[in-house]
PALOTI-486260 format. One line per 4 residues: their letters; for each residue x, y, z of C-alpha. Coordinates in nm, 3 decimals, always signed. Layout:
PALOTI-486260
a) X Y Z; ...
This chain:
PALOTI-486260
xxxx) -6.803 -1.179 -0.782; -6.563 -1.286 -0.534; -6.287 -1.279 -0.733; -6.371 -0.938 -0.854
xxxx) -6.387 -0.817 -0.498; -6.041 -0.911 -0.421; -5.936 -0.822 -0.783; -6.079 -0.398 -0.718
xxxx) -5.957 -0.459 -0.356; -5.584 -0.543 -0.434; -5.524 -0.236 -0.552; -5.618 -0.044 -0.265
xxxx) -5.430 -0.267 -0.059; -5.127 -0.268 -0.206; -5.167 +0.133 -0.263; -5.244 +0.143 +0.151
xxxx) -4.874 -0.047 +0.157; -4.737 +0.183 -0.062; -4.851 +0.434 +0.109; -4.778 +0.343 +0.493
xxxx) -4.376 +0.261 +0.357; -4.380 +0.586 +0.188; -4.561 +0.770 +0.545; -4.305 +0.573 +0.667
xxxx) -4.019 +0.699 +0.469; -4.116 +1.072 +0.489; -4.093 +0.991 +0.882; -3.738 +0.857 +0.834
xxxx) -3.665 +1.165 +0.638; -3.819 +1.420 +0.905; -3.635 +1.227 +1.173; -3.288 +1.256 +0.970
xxxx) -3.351 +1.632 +0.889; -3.409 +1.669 +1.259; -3.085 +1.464 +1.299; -2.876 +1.687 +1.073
xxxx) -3.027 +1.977 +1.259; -2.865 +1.865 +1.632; -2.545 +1.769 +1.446; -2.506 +2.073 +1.282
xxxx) -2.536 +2.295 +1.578; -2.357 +2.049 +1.794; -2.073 +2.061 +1.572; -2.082 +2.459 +1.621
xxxx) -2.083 +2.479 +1.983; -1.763 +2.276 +1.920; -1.601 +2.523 +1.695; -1.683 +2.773 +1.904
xxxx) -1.587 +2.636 +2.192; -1.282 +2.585 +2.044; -1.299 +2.956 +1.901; -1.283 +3.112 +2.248
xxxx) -1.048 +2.902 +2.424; -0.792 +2.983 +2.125; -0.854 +3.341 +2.172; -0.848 +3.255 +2.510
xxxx) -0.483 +3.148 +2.524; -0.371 +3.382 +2.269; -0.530 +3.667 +2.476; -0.274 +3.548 +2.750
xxxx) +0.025 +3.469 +2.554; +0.054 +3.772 +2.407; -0.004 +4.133 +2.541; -0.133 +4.288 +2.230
xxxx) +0.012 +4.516 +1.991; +0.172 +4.784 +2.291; +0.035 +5.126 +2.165; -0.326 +5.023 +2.111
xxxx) -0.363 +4.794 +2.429; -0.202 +5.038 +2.652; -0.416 +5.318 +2.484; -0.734 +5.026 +2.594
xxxx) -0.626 +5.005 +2.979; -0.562 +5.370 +3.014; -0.892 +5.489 +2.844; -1.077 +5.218 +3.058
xxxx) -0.958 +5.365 +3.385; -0.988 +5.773 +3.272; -1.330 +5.769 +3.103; -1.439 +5.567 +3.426
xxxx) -1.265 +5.783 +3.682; -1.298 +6.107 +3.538; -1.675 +6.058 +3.359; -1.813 +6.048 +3.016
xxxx) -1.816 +6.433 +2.976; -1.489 +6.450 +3.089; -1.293 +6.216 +2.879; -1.208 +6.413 +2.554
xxxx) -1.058 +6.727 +2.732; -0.814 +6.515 +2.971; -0.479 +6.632 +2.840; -0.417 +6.286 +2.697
xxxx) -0.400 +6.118 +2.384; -0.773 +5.999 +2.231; -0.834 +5.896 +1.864; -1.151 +5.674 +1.895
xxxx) -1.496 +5.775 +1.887; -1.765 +5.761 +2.185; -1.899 +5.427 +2.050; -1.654 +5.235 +2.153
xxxx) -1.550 +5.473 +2.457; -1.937 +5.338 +2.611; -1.777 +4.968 +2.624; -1.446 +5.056 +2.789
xxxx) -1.643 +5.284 +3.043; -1.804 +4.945 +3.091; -1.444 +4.773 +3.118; -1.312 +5.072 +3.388
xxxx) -1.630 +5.017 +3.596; -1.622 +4.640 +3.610; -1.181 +4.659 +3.683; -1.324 +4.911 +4.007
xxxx) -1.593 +4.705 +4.103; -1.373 +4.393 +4.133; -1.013 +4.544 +4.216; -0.899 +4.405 +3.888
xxxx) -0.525 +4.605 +3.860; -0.497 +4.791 +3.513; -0.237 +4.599 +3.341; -0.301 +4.241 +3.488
xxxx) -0.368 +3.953 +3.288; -0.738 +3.943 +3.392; -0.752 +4.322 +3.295; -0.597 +4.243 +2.953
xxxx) -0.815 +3.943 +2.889; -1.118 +4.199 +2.984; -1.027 +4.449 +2.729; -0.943 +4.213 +2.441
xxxx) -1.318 +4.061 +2.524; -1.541 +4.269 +2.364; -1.348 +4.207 +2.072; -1.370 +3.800 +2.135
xxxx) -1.708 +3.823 +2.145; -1.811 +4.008 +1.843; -1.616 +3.723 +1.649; -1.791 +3.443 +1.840
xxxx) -2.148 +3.656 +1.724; -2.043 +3.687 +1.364; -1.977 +3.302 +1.383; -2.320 +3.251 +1.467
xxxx) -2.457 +3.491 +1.198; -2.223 +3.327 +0.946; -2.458 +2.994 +1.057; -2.753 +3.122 +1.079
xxxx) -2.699 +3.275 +0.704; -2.524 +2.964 +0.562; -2.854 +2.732 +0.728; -3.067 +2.893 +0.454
xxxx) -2.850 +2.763 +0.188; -2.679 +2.430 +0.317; -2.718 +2.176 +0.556; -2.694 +2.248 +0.930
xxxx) -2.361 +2.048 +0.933; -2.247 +2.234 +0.600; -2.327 +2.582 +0.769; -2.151 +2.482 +1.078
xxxx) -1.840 +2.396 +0.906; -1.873 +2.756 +0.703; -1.900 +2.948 +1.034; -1.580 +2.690 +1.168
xxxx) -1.376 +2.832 +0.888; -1.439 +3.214 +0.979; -1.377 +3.101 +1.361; -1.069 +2.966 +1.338
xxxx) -0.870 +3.142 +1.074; -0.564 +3.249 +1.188; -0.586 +3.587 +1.114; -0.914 +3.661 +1.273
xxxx) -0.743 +3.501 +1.560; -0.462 +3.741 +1.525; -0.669 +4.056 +1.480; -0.894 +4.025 +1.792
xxxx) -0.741 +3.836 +2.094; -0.349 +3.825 +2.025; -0.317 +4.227 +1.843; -0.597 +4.317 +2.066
xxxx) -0.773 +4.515 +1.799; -1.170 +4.569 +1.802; -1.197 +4.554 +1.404; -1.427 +4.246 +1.454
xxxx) -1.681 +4.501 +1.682; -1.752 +4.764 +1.377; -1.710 +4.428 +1.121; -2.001 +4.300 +1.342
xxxx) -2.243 +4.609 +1.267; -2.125 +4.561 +0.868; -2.231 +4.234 +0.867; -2.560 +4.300 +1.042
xxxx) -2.644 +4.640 +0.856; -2.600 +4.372 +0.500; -2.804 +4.095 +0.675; -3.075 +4.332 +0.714
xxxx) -3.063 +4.492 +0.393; -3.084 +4.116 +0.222; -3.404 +4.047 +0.416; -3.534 +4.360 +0.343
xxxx) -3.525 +4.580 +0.689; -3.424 +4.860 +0.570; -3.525 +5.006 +0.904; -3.277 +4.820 +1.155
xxxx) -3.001 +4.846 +0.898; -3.016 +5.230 +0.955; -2.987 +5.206 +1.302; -2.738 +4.906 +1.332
xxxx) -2.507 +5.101 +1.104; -2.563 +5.418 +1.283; -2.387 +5.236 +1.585; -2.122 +5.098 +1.346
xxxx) -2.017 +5.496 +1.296; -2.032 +5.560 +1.643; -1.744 +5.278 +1.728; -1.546 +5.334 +1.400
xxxx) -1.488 +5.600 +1.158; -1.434 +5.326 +0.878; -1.774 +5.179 +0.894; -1.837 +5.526 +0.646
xxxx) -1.684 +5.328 +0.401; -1.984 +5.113 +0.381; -2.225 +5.375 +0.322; -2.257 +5.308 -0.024
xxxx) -2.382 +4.974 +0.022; -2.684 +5.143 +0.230; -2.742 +5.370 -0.018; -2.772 +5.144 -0.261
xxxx) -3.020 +4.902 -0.080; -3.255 +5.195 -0.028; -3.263 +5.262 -0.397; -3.349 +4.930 -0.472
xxxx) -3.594 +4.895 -0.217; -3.812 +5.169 -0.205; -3.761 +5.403 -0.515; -3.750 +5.111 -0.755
xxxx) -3.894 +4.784 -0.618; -4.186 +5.013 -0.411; -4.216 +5.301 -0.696; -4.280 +4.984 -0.931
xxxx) -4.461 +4.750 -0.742; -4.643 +4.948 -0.463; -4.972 +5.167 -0.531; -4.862 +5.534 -0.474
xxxx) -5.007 +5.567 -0.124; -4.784 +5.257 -0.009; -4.485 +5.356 -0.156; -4.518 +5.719 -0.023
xxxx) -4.552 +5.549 +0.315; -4.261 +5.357 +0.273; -4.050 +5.697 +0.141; -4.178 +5.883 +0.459
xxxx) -4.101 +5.598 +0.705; -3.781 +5.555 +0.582; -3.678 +5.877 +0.564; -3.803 +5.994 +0.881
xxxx) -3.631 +5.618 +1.048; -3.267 +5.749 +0.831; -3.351 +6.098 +1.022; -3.413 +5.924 +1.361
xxxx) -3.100 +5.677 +1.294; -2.852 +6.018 +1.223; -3.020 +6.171 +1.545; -2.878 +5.905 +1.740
xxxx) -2.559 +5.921 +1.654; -2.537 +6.303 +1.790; -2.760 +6.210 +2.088; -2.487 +5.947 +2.202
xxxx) -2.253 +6.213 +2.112; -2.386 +6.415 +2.360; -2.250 +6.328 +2.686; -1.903 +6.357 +2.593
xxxx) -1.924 +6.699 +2.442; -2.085 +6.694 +2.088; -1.782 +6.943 +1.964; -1.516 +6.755 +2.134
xxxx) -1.684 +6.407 +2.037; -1.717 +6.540 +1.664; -1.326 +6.607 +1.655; -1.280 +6.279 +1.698
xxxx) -1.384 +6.233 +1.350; -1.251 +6.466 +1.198; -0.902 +6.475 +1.353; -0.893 +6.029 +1.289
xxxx) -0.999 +6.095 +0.927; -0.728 +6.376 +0.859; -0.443 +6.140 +1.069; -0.158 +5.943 +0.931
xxxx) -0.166 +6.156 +0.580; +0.064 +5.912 +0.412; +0.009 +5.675 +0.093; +0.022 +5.362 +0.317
xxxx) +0.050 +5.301 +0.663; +0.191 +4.960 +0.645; -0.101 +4.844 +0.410; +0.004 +4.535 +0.154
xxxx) -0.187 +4.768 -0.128; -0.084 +4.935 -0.483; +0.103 +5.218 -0.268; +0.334 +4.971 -0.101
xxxx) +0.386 +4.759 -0.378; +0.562 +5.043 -0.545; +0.752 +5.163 -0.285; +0.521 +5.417 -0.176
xxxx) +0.484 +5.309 +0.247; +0.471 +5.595 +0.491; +0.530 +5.833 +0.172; +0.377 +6.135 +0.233
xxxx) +0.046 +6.227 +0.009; +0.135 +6.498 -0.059; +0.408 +6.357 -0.277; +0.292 +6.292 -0.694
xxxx) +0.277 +6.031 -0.905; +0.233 +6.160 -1.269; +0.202 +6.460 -1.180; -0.097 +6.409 -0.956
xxxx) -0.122 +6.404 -0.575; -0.138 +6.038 -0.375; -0.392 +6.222 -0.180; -0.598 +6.330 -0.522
xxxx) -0.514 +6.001 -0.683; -0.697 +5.811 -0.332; -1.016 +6.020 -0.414; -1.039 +5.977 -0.778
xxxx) -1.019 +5.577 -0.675; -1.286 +5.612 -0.439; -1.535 +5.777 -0.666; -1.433 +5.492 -0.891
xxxx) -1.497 +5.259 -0.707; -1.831 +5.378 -0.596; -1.916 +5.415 -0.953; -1.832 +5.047 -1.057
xxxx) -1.968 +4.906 -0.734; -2.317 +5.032 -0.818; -2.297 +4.907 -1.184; -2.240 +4.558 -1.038
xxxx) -2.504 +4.588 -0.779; -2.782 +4.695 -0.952; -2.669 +4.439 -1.285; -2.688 +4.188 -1.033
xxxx) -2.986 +3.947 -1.019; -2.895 +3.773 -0.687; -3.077 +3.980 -0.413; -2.935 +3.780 -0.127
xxxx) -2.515 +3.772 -0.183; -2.493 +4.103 -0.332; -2.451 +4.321 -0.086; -2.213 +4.109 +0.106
xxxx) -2.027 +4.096 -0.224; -2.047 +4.497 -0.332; -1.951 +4.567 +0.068; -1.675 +4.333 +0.010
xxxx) -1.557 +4.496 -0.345; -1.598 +4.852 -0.201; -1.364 +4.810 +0.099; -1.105 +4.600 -0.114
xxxx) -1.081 +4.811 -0.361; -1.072 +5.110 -0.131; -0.808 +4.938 +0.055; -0.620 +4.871 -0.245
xxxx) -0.618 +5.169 -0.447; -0.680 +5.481 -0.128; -0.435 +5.612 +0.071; -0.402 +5.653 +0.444
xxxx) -0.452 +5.266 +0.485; -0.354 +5.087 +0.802; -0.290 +4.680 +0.739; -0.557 +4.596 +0.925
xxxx) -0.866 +4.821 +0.689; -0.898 +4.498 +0.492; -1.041 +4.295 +0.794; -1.425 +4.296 +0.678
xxxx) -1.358 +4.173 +0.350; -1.257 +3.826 +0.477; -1.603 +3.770 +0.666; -1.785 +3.961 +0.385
xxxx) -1.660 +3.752 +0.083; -1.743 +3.460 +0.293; -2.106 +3.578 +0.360; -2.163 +3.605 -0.006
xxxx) -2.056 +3.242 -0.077; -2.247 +3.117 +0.191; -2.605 +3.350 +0.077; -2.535 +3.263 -0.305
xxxx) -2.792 +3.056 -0.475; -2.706 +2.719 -0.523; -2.697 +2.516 -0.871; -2.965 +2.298 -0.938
């Protein structure tokens, strides 16, 4: 009896051992995921660290490109001086939106406030920030993306890549262009649509109009997630009640989201802040404005598009391109099955291919591509 005792007992015993090495084990695991979890974000507070003091001494080393950063200082000090519903009918040069006119109203009012002189150093470094810090935030959001697919050290190293490439560099702190800002709104406005809030994509790319004109290339990509979204994953899944809630809400929040971009519009003069748009998209009316794209490549820079190839206009040949595009950019979209890296991709295709094949492009148009192609390799599912 004894012997059987011990013999039914062993098990047990030996299955509490197993047990307490494998409780054990999972607490060496939790303790190493919690591990990877410091390292990773310790290793990007390094790269960004190392991020801003690059853009840091780049932002000092080099003025910026002159027309735009002189355009910067000298906005800065008149929208500030003269007021917001001033500022578009000073007899000077504007070409920018009211968007990004709010920040340097910021920039002139912190310059008076401190006695910083308009073209100092500090005052350079100030107007190049905004810029600077919309690449540091889309370093983070590159992160915080990558950390659903990869390992906090993996995701680090991702967002270490966009940080430090030479050309974002370039763009933002040493050219002193605010590309990165709008490219910022892009990236949030496709974040949002991947996770399904549709709501705060409106409004976040609602502000991306209101600093750039060429955050309308996007629109597309919008478009497209609310078709998914609500007339065919809602129409199918949804009772009708639900998904006529969800096609009144959104419609009425894409209402509300267009509202605000002529209530910000407002203080500077809707008409005068509205000709803003429409004078920017009817400028530079040449094939390429110093744009590496199909114009170039066959001679075709600073051409005007008015000029034909086979017997049709550059101009005409830019729109048929677009409407192209927009065509085969929805077939991939909705053929896709990946609901997470699709739009970053189909943003990414749209403003490539628009870049490549429109005219009127400036060198600098292709900018979101490089964070958006990135994006979708960092949000693609990952082989088993």
């Amino acid at each position: 009896c004894s012997f059987v005792r011990v013999f039914n007992a062993a098990p047990g015993e030996e299955g509490g051992k197993r047990r307490r090495r494998k409780s054990g084990g999972m607490g060496k695991m939790e303790m190493s995921s919690e591990q990877e979890k410091k390292i990773g974000f310790s290793i990007l507070i390094v790269f960004m660290a190392a991020a801003f003091i690059a853009r840091l001494i780049g932002a000092v080393v080099y003025r910026g490109y002159e027309v735009d950063i002189n355009c910067f200082l000298a906005w800065a000090n008149m929208i500030f001086e003269n007021g917001i519903g001033n500022f578009y009918s000073l007899d000077a040069f504007t070409d920018y939106p009211p968007g990004y006119m709010y920040i340097l109203y910021a920039i002139g009012a912190l310059r008076a406030v401190f006695h910083i002189a308009q073209t100092s150093t500090l005052s350079i470094i100030l107007t190049k920030m905004p810029a600077i810090l919309a690449d540091l935030a889309i370093g983070w959001l590159v992160y915080k993306i990558a950390c659903k697919k990869f390992k906090e050290t993996g995701a680090a190293c991702i967002a270490g890549l966009f940080l430090l490439t030479p050309a974002v560099i370039l763009d933002s702190a040493v050219w002193a262009q605010v590309d990165s800002v709008f490219t910022l709104c892009i990236v949030l406005m496709c974040y949002f649509l991947t996770e399904k809030k549709l709501i705060p994509a409106y409004f976040i790319f609602a502000l991306g109009i209101l600093i750039k004109p060429q955050s309308l290339i996007f629109t597309p990509v919008l478009i497209y997630g609310i078709v998914e979204q609500v007339f065919i994953e809602s129409f199918r899944q949804d009772p009708r009640e639900v998904f006529w809630k969800k096609f009144w809400l959104n419609l009425g929040c894409g209402i509300a989201a267009i509202l605000c971009i002529g209530l910000l519009m407002l203080p500077f003069g809707f008409h005068d802040a509205l000709s803003q748009y429409t004078e920017t998209l009817g400028s530079y009316p040449y094939a390429s404005v110093n744009a590496y794209n199909f114009w170039t490549m066959i001679g075709r820079n600073w051409a005007p598009q008015e000029e034909t190839l086979l017997g049709i206009a550059y101009q005409t040949w830019g729109m048929i391109s677009i409407f192209a595009t927009v065509i085969f950019s929805g077939v991939i979209f909705f053929k896709s099955k990946d609901s997470r890296s699709k739009y970053y991709f189909t943003a990414a295709l749209i403003v490539t291919c628009v870049f490549t094949l429109s005219v009127r492009m400036h060198e600098r148009y292709i900018y979101p591509a490089v964070i958006l192609l990135l994006l979708c390799f960092a949000a693609r599912p990952r082989k088993k």
